[in-house]
N, C-alpha and C positions, 0 to 999 in steps of 0.2 A: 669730121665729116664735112664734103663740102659744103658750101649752102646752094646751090646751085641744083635746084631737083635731076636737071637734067645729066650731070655731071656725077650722080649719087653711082655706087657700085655696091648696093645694096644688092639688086637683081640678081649683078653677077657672082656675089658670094654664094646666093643662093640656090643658084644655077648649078654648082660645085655641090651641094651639100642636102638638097630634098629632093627623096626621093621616100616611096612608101616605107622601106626598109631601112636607107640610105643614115638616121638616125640612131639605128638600131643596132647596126653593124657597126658605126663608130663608137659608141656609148659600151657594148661589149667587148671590143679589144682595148677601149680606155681601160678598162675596167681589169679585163683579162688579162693585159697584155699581145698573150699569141694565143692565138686559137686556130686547130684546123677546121676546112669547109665544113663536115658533121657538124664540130660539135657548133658553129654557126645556126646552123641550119636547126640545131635542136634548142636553142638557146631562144630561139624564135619562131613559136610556131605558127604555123599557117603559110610562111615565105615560098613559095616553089623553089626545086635548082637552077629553073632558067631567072626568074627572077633574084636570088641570090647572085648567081652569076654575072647578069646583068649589071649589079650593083656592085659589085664588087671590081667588077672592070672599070668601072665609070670613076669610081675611087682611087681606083689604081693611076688609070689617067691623068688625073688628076693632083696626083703626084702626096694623096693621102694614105691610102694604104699600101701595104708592101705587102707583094705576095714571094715567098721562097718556095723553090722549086727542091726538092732534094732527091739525086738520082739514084731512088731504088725501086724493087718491085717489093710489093706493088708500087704505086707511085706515093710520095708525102709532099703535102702545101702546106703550109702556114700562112697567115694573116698576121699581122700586127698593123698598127699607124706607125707612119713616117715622123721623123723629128717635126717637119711640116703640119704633119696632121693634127700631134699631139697640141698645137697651138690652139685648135680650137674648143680645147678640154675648156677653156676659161668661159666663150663665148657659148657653147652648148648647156654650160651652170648658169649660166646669166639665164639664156633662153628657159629655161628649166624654171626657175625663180619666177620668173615675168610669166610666165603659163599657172604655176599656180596662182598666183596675184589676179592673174584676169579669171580661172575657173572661181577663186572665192566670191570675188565683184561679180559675176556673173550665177555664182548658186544665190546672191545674197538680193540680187535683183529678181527672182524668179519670184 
């Protein structure tokens, strides 16, 4: 990391990768692999389609998740992560680790 606060690219990781869903969506196709929009959408409830959607676009963008088009009727999408995406399988377990670490310290403080 730099030392330099100002130079840090923390932000901009973050920028890429939180969103209310945007967690949830990657952590399911880590997991999944591929999944179509449904079964997304059921895997998570509460999500709306436009926010799914939303997220899923910004991911895609982003050059994390892949979505496949496949031309038939009705239509068929797939999800999975990118080679790219799957890199932050390491950095979402750390995250994961250091969240329960702070709810423990944090129920043990109450």
């Amino acid at each position: 990391m730099d030392k330099r606060p100002d130079n840090c690219k923390v932000a901009t990781a973050l920028e890429a990768i939180v969103g209310k869903w945007k967690i949830a969506i990657m952590l399911n196709l880590l997991h999944n692999h591929t999944m179509r929009f449904g079964e997304l959408q059921q895997a998570m409830p509460g999500v709306t389609k436009k926010m799914l959607t939303a997220h899923l676009r910004d991911l895609e963008e982003e050059g994390i998740v892949k979505r496949v088009v496949f031309p038939q009727v009705p239509p068929k999408v797939e999800y999975s992560m990118t080679e790219y995406g799957a890199t932050l399988q390491t950095i979402l377990h750390s995250l994961h680790e250091w969240g329960e670490s702070h709810l423990e310290r944090r129920l043990r403080q109450q």
